[in-house]
C-alpha positions in Angstrom: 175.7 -42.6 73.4 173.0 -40.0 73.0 173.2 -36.9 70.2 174.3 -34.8 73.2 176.8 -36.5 73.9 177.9 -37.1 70.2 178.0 -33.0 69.9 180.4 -32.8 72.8 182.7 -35.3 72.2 182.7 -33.6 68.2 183.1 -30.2 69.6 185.9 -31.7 72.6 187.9 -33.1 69.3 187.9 -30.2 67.6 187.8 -27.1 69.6 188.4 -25.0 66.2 184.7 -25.4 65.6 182.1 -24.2 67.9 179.7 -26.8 69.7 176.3 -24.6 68.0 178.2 -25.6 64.6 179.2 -28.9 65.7 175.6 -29.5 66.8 174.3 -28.4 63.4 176.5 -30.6 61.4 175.1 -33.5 63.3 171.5 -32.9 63.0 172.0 -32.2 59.5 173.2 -35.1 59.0 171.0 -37.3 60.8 168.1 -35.0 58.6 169.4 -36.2 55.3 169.5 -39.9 56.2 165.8 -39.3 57.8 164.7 -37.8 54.5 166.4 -40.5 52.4 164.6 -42.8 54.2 161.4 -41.8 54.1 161.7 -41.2 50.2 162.6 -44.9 50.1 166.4 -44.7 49.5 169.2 -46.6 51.1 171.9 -45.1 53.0 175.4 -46.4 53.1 178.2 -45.3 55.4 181.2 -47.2 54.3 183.0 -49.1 56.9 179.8 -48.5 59.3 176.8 -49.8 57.6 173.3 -49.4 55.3 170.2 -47.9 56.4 167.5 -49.2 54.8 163.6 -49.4 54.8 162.3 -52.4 55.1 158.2 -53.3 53.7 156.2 -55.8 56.8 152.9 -56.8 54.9 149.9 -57.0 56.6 148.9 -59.7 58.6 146.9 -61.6 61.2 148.6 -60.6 65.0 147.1 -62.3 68.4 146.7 -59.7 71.5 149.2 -61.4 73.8 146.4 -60.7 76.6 143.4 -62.2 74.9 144.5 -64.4 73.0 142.6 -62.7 69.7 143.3 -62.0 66.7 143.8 -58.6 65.6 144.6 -57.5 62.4 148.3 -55.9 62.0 148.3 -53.3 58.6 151.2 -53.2 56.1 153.8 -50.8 57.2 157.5 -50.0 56.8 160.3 -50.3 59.2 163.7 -48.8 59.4 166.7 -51.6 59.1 170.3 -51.4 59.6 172.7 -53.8 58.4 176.3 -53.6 60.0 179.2 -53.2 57.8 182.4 -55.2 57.7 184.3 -53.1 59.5 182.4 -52.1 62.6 181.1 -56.3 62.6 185.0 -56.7 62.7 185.9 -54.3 65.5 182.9 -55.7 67.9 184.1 -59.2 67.0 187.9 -57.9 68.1 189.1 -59.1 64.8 
């Protein structure tokens, strides 16, 4: 599923709100857990899961193509860990 059609099925759930207020619900929410983010924080969504940012240290890398090394900076990488509830529902439990 895309954020489009996240926005539509919102708005087709709740016709009460209109889809340009649906829409800015959504990207405000996906704003604040980018910001939190890139601040450092952890974001939990109970039942769903934690965003988190993760630190990869820097390290020796080979060029799949050459065969040489390369050196690979630090850097930091989203990471989302599933909660119990969604790992339940995929498992059909």
């Amino acid at each position: 599923m895309i954020r489009s059609e996240l926005i539509q099925k919102i708005a087709d759930e709740n016709p009460h709100l209109y889809q340009r207020d649906v829409e800015n619900i959504v990207n405000t929410i996906f704003e604040e857990i980018t910001g939190a983010m890139s601040k450092g924080d952890r974001v939990e969504l109970r039942g769903f899961g934690a965003f988190s940012v993760k630190k990869r240290d820097a390290r020796m890398g080979r060029n799949p193509r050459t065969g040489e090394s390369v050196a690979v900076e630090q850097k930091h990488v989203p990471f989302f860990k599933t909660g119990k509830l969604l790992r339940d529902r995929l498992n059909g439990n």
